[in-house]
N, C-alpha and C positions, 0 to 999 in steps of 0.2 A: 555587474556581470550577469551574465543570462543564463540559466541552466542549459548545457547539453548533453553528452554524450548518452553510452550507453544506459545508466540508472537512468537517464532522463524518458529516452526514447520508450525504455520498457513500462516506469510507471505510467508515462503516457499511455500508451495499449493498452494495459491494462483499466486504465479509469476510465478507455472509452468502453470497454470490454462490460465494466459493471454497470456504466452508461446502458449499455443496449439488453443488457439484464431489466435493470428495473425498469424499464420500457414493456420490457416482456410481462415481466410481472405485475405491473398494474392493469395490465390490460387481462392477467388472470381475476384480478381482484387482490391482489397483494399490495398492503399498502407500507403498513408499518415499516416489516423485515427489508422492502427494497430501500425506505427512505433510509434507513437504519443501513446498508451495504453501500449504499450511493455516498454517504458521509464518511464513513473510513476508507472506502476502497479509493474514493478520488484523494482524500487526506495524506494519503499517501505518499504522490508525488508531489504536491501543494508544499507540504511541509519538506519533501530534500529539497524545491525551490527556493524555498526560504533557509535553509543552508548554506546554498551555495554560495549567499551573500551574505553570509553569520559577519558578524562584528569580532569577534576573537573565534579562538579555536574552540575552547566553552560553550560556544552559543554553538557551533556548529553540531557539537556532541547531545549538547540538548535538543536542538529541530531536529537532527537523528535519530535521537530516542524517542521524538513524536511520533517520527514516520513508524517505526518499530511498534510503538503501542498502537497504532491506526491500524499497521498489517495484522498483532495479535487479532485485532478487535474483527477485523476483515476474516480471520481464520474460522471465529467463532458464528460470523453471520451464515458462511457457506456452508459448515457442518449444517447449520439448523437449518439454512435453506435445503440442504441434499436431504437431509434425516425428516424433514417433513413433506417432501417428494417434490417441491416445488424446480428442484436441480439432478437432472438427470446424473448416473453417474459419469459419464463421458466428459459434459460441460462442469461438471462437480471435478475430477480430476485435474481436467485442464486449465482452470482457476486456481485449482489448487497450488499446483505445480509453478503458475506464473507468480504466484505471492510468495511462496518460500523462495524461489530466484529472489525477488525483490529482498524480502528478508535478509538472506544472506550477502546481498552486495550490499545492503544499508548498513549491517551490521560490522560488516569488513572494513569499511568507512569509517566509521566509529573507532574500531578498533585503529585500526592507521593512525588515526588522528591521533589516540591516547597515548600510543606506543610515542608520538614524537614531544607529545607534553613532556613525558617520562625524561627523554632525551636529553631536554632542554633544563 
């Protein structure tokens, strides 16, 4: 089964989003911090992909909790990119904002799932 809806479409925008980031950024000379944003920010939707086709409910809570520890890791790249000026604050909020969305419906997902393990 193929990833779609909503999470889908949003982690998609977004990894093209950090996509055209670090396009930016190496053309400032930024190499390290964009490869290092490029790996968790695409990570993101790559891993609810690989969810969506989990093998049990378990596996799905686990590729869940990837995408979750990819977005932390994502939270930490754009502080340092904004805090060392490389990220205006404008493009720094509005990244911001699109990874806590992500966050939260990852994590809502998770939780769903657990709530019906419980169930069962």
């Amino acid at each position: 089964m193929r990833a779609e809806g909503a999470l889908y479409d949003k982690s998609k925008a977004f990894a093209l989003g950090v996509i055209a980031l670090c396009n930016e950024l190496r053309e400032k000379g930024e190499y390290v911090m964009s490869k290092q944003i490029l790996k968790s920010g695409t990570s993101i939707g790559a891993n609810y992909c690989e969810a969506v086709c989990a093998e049990s409910p378990q596996d799905f809570i686990h590729k869940v909790s990837i995408s979750l520890k990819e977005a932390n890791e994502t939270y930490f790249w754009l502080d340092l990119l904004h805090d060392s000026k490389y990220l205006d604050d404008e493009r720094y909020n509005q990244m911001k904002a699109q990874v806590e969305e992500l966050y939260k419906m990852l994590n809502a997902s998770a939780i769903t799932v657990k709530q019906r393990l419980k169930k069962d």
